[in-house]
PLY file of the C-alpha trace (Angstrom):
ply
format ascii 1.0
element vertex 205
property float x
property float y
property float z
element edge 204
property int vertex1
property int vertex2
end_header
107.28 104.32 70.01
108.67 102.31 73.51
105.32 101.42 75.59
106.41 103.54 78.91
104.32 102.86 81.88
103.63 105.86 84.64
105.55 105.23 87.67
103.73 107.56 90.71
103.62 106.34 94.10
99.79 104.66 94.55
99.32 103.40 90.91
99.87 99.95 89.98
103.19 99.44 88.71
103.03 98.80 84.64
99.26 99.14 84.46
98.80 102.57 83.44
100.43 103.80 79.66
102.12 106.76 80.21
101.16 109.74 77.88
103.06 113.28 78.32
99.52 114.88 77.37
97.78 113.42 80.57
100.96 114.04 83.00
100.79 117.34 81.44
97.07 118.28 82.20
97.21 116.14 85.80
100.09 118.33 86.59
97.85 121.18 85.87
94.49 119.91 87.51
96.90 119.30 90.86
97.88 122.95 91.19
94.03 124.47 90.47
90.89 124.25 90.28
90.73 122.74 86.35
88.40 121.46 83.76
90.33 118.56 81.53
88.63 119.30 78.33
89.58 116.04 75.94
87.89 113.39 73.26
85.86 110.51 74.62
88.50 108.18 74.19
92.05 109.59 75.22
92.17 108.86 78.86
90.89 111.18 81.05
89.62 108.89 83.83
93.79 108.24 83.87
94.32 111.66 84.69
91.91 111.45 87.26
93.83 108.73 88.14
97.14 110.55 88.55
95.77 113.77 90.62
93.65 111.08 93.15
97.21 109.30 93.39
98.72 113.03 94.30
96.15 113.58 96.41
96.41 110.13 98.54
100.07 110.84 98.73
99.41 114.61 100.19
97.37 112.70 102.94
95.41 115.55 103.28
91.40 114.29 102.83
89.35 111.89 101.60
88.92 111.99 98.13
85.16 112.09 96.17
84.58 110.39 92.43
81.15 111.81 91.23
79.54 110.80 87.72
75.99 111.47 86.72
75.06 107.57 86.57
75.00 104.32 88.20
76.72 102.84 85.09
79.60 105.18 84.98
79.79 105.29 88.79
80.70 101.37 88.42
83.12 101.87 85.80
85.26 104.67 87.56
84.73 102.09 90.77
86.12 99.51 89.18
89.22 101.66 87.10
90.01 102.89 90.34
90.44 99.32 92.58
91.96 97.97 89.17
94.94 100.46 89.23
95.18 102.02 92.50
97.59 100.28 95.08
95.03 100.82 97.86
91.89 98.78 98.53
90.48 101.69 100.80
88.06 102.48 97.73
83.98 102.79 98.52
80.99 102.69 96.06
78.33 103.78 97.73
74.29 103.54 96.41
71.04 104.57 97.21
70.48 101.12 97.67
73.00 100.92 100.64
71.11 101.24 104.01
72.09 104.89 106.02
73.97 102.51 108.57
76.37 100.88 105.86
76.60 104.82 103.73
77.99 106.09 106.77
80.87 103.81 107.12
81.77 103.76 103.94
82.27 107.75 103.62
85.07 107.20 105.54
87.25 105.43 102.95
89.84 106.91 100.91
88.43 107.23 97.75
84.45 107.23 97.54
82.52 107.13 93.85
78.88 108.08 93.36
76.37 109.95 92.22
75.71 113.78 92.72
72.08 112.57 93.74
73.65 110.27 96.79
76.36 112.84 97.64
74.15 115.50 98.14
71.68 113.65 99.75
74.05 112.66 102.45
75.46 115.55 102.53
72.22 117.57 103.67
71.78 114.60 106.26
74.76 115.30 107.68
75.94 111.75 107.17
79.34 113.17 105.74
80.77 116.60 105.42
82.16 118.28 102.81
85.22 119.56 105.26
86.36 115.84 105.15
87.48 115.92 101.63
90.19 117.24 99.87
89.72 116.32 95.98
86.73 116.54 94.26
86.49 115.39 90.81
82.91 115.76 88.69
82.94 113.54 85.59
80.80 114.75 82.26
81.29 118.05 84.49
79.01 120.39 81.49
75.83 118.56 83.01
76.82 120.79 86.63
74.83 123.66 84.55
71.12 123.83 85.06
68.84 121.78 87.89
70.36 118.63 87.74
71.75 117.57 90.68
75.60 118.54 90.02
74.24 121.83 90.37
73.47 121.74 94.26
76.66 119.76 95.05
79.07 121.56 92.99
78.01 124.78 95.01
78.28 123.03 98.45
82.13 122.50 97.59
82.57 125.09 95.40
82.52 127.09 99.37
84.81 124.41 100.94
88.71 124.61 100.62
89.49 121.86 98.42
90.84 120.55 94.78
87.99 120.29 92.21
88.95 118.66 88.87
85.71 118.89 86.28
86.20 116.28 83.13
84.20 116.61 80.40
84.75 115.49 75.82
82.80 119.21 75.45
81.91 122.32 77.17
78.82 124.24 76.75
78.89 125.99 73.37
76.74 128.73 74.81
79.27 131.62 76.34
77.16 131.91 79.19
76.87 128.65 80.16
80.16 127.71 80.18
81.10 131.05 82.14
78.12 129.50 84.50
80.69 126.34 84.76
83.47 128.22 85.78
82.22 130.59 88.08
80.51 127.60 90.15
82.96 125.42 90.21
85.87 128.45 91.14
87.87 127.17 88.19
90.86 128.71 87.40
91.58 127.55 84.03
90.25 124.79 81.17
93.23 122.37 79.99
92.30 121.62 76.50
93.29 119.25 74.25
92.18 117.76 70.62
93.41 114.77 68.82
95.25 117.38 66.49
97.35 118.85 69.60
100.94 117.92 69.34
101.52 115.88 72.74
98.10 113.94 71.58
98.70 112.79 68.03
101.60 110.70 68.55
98.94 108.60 70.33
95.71 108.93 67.95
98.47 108.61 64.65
97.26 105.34 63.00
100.47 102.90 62.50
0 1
1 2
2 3
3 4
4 5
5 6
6 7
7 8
8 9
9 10
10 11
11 12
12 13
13 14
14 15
15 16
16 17
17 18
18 19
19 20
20 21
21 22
22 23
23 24
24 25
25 26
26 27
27 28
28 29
29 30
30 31
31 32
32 33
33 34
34 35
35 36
36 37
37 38
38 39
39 40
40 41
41 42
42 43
43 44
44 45
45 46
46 47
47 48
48 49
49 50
50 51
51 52
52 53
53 54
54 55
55 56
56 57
57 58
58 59
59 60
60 61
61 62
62 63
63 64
64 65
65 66
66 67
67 68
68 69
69 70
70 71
71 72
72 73
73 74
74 75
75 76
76 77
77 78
78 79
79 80
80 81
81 82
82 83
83 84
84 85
85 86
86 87
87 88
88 89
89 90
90 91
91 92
92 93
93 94
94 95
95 96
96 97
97 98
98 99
99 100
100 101
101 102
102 103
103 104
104 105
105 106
106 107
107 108
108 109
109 110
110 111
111 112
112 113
113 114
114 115
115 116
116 117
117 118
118 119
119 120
120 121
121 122
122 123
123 124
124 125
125 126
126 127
127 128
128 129
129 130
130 131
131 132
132 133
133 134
134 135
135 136
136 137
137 138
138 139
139 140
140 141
141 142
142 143
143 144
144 145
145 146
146 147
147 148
148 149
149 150
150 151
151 152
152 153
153 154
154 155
155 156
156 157
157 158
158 159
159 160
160 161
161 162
162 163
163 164
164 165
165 166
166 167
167 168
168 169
169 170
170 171
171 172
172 173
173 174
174 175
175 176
176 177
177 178
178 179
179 180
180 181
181 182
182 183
183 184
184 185
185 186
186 187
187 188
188 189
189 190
190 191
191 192
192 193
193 194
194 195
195 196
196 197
197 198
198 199
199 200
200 201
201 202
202 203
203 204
């Protein structure tokens, strides 16, 4: 199989493999609210990728990366400034003084943590009306207390994109139809490592 790299305006040119199966579920997570259900593994921080890259191009908001830890904050951070064209891209921490947090919700793209976010947000440090995408990585920990819960009904009332990623949703029925209903998604994008546009790509050669 050629090596084809994805050519979208805002990615880095020949950094990013491109796979039909994430075009195909970006392309569906940029026209609705969507949760990109698919195996640790198989790229869906590149999907991300792809709708924030719509996103920048539709000029239309700032753009919010949320994941439920420091660690995984970083690694977005980093994925992000290593194949995005722009260097407009904020991490922000609780560790940043209120001062420095404030200037830094202005950039383009902004990762953190739901606990930050929503902090800020009740300070009025940053509104939600200022964004455009929202994307909530490991998206099945929104059910519950945790702090995904709070924020994800602060947007879930705003006009804007949300795009959940997650390897597993709830098995419970009732949780999952929790998910949904907070988030206003309009439909899960599945995929397995048995789906047709995925096992050209999990095949061993």
């Amino acid at each position: 199989m050629t090596l084809e790299y994805l050519d979208k305006k805002y990615v880095r040119k020949n950094s990013i493999e491109k796979r039909d199966y994430q075009v195909n579920l970006a392309n569906q997570a940029i026209q609705e609210n969507c949760i990109v259900v698919l195996p640790t593994g198989l790229g869906k921080t590149a999907i991300a990728l792809q709708v924030i890259a719509e996103y920048l191009s539709k000029g239309t908001g700032g753009i919010l990366f949320l994941a439920p830890t420091r660690v995984l904050v970083n690694q977005h951070y980093e994925f992000l400034k290593q194949h995005l064209t722009i260097d407009d891209i904020a991490l922000i921490t609780g560790e940043d003084p209120i001062q420095k947090r404030t200037n830094l919700w202005g950039s383009s793209v902004i990762c953190a943590t739901p606990e930050i976010a929503k902090n800020d947000l009740d300070r009025q440090i940053v509104s939600q009306n200022q964004f455009s995408l929202v994307v909530f990585d490991e998206v099945h920990r929104t059910v519950g207390d945790y702090a995904y819960s709070g924020i994800a009904e602060r947007f879930a009332n705003s006009n804007l994109r949300i795009l959940g990623m997650t390897a597993t949703l709830p098995s419970e029925k009732d949780k999952a139809t929790e998910l949904l209903v907070k988030l206003r998604i309009s439909s899960v994008a599945e995929r397995t490592e048995d789906s047709p546009d995925v096992k050209p790509f999990t095949q061993e050669t």
